[in-house]
C-alpha positions in Angstrom: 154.4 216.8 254.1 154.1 217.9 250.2 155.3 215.7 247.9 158.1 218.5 246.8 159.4 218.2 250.3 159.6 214.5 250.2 161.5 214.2 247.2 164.3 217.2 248.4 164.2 214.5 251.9 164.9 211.8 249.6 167.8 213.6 247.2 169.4 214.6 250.8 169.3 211.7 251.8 170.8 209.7 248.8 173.5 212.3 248.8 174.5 211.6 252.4 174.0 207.7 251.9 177.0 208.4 249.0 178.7 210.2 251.5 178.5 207.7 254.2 179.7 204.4 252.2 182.5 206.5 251.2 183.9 207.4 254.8 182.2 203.7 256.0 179.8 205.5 258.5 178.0 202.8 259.1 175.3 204.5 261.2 174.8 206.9 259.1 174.7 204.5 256.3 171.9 202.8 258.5 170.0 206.0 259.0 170.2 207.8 255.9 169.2 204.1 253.8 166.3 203.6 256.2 164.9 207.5 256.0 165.2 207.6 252.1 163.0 204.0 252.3 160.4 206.0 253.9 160.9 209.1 251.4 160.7 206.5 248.3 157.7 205.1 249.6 155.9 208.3 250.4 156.7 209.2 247.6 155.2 206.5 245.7 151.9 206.9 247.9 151.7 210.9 247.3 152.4 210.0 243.6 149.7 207.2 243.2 147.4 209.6 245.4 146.9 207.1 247.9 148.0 209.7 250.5 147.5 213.3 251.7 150.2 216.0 252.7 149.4 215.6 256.4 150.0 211.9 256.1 153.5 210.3 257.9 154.8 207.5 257.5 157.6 205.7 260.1 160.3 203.8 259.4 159.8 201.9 262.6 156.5 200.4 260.9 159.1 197.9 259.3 160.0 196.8 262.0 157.0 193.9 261.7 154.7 192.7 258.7 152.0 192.8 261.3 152.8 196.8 262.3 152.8 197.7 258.8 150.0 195.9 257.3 147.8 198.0 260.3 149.3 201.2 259.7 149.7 200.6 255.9 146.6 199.0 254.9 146.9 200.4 251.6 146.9 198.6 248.5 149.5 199.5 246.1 151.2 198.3 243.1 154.6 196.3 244.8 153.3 196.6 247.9 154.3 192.7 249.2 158.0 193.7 247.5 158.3 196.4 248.7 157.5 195.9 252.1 160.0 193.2 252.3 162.4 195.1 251.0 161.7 197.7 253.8 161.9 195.0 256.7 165.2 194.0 255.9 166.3 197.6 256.1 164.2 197.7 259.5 166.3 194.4 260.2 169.6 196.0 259.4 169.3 199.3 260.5 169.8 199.3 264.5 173.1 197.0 264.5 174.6 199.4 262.3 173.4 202.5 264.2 173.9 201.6 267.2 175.9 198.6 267.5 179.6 197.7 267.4 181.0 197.9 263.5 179.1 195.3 261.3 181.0 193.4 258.6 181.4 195.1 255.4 178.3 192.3 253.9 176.1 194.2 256.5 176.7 197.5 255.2 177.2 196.2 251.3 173.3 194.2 252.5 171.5 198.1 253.4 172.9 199.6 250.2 171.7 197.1 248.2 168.2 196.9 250.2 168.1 200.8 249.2 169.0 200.5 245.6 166.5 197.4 245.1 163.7 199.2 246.2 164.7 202.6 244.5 164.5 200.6 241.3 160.9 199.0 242.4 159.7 202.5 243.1 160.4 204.2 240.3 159.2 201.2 237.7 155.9 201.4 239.6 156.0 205.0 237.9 157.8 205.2 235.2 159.8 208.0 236.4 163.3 208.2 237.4 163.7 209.6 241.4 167.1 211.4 242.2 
């Protein structure tokens, strides 16, 4: 995907996120905070020129270190930061898709995951992503 499409996937999805904490969906809270973690970081990749338009990335890379040092095997600038930050998205996400209702540190845990690595992101370059 261009990079123009990845940062209208990204503004959709912060919008939604805002959406979501407000009505405390939590699974779309988990969705939309995990999909704009992959946006963020694709976008960093396209911006750095470490990547091409026809590369995807998944969230479910996160999942493990192992996973997404072999998909991943880029080096970037962040890149141990920012793959944490991404795993404990990855952690969080599922319960609060698809499990029972989470406690409100859960939810308060993904938002926070998201807005860390938003700011990470955009002090790798310079720039200010909305």
């Amino acid at each position: 995907m261009k990079l123009e499409n990845h940062i209208a996937k990204l503004r959709e999805h912060i919008s939604a996120l805002e959406w979501a904490l407000e009505q405390d969906n939590q699974s779309a809270i988990g969705f939309h905070a995990s999909a704009g973690s992959v946006e963020l970081l694709s976008i960093l990749l396209h911006k750095l020129g470490k990547v091409t338009a026809d590369f995807q990335l998944n969230h479910s890379w996160f999942k493990s270190r192992r996973i997404a040092e072999t998909k991943l095997p880029l080096s970037f600038p962040k890149k141990v930061e920012i793959m944490s930050i991404m795993e404990e998205i990855e952690e969080l996400r599922n319960p609060l898709c698809y499990g029972s209702p989470r406690p409100e540190e859960a939810v308060a845990e993904i938002a926070d995951c998201f807005r860390r690595l938003k700011l990470v992101v955009e002090g790798v370059l310079g720039d200010k992503l909305e």
